[in-house]
Phi, psi and omega in degrees: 000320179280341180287335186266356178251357186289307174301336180308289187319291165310346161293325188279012185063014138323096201269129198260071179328264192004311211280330190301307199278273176333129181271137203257186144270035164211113175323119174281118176197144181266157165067357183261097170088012200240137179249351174235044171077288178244031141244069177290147182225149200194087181296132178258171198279127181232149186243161178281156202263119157238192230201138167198127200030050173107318254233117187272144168244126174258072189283017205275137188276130172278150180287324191303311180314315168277353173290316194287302170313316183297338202267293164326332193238028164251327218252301146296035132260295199284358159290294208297299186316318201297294222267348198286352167229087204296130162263145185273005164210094170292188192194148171068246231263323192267023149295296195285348180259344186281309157336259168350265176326318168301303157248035159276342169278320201292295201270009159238306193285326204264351128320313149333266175272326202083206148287349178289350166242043148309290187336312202262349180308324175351284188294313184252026152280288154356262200282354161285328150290355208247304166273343150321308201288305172312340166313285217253003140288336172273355178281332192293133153306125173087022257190105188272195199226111178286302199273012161272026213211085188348290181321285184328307183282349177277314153334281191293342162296300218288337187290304193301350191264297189302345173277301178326286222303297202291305186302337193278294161336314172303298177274332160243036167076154173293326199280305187321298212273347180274332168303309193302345177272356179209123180313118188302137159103062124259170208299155168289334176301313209284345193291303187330310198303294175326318181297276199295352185287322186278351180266319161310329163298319210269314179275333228277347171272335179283327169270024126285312178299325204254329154295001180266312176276344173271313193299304171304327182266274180321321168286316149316316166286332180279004167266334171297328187270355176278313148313306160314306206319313196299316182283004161272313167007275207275344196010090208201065219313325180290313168292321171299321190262004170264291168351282179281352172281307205300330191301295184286350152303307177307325179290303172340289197269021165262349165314274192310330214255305180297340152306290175279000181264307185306326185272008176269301204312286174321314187271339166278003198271300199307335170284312167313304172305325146318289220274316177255038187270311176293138193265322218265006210281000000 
């Protein structure tokens, strides 16, 4: 149904920024299904919704959904090509990547965390390529953007809170860690306030992680598309090449932006995890 009032819009010559930003039930593909050429749609497959505990589950595959997957199995090939004949002095593509992994351990986990959080480099290896590749996959024309997408990043939070989970248990005990939440020596009145002040703290950081990277990512693109937009507007060739020099500087620096939001999601993940691996925290 949205697809069909989204080709509707395009037919009638309508520019639909929003429908660009927002995830859809359909592939944005040029000449397939297209009434201006290159805005072709190509409808994915949807399921009726069922419901555990009260709560509609929805599984119907999504572009952001087919972005991810597509991101996933990019991102493992290009591991298995780098890596497939390890060398002791790499070079091209397993160079760049062996970079990359040194320093999210030099400059993120091991500043962090220390040596106790080698265990945990995986996970935030793990997920600093998996959003780094979705960054720079939502930069491709017709490529939706996974990390514009609330859901998605509350996912990769819900992941980093269950790692805060795993660790703080691991290392101080179930008993340890729940004591550890809330600061030894206070008044006995003062505890109830303290209890929740400190559980709001404790969730309230993976939803800082997951609106700080949803927030960032969307805003950027929607300034790219707006632009575009401003310059079908204006129909107007001089507003077009003012337009479009600005465009490409902001993609430029949407580059630069798919960097650092994966590398801050890591080092704040890797500091959380550090605050409950430490008891005394």
């Amino acid at each position: 149904m949205a697809a069909e009032e989204q080709a509707a819009q395009a037919a009638e010559g309508k520019l639909d920024v929003i429908g660009h930003l927002v995830d859809q039930h359909y592939l944005q593909v040029p000449f397939v299904n297209a009434h201006h050429v290159l805005d072709g749609r190509v409808p994915l497959p949807t399921f009726p919704p069922f419901h555990v505990l009260g709560i509609a589950v929805d599984l119907s595959i999504t572009r952001h959904v087919v972005t991810m997957w597509a991101g996933a199995v990019l991102l493992v090939v290009l591991l298995l090509l780098a890596f497939r004949r390890p060398r002791l002095v790499p070079s091209g593509l397993s160079n760049l990547f062996e970079a990359l992994v040194v320093f999210v351990r030099d400059e993120v986990v091991l500043p962090s965390m220390g040596p106790h959080g080698k265990p945990y480099l995986p996970y935030l290896l793990t997920a600093f390529f998996f959003i780094l590749t979705c960054n720079l996959m939502g930069l491709v024309p017709y490529v939706s953007t996974p990390t514009g997408n609330v859901s998605i990043t509350a996912g990769l939070a819900l992941c980093t809170l269950a790692a805060m989970f795993i660790a703080g248990v691991a290392n101080n005990g179930v008993i340890g860690y729940v004591r550890s939440l809330v600061p030894s020596g206070i008044p006995l009145w003062l505890l109830p306030i303290m209890v929740v002040v400190e559980l709001l703290s404790l969730f309230g950081r993976p939803f800082a992680l997951c609106i700080r990277l949803f927030a960032n990512m969307l805003a950027g693109h929607a300034i790219l598309a707006v632009f575009f937009a401003m310059a079908l507007i204006f129909q107007s060739y001089l507003a077009a090449l003012v337009l479009q020099g600005a465009s490409v500087l902001i993609y430029l620096f949407e580059i630069f932006v798919a960097f650092i939001q994966a590398f801050i999601f890591a080092i704040l993940s890797a500091v959380y995890i550090a605050g409950a691996l430490d008891q005394e925290h």
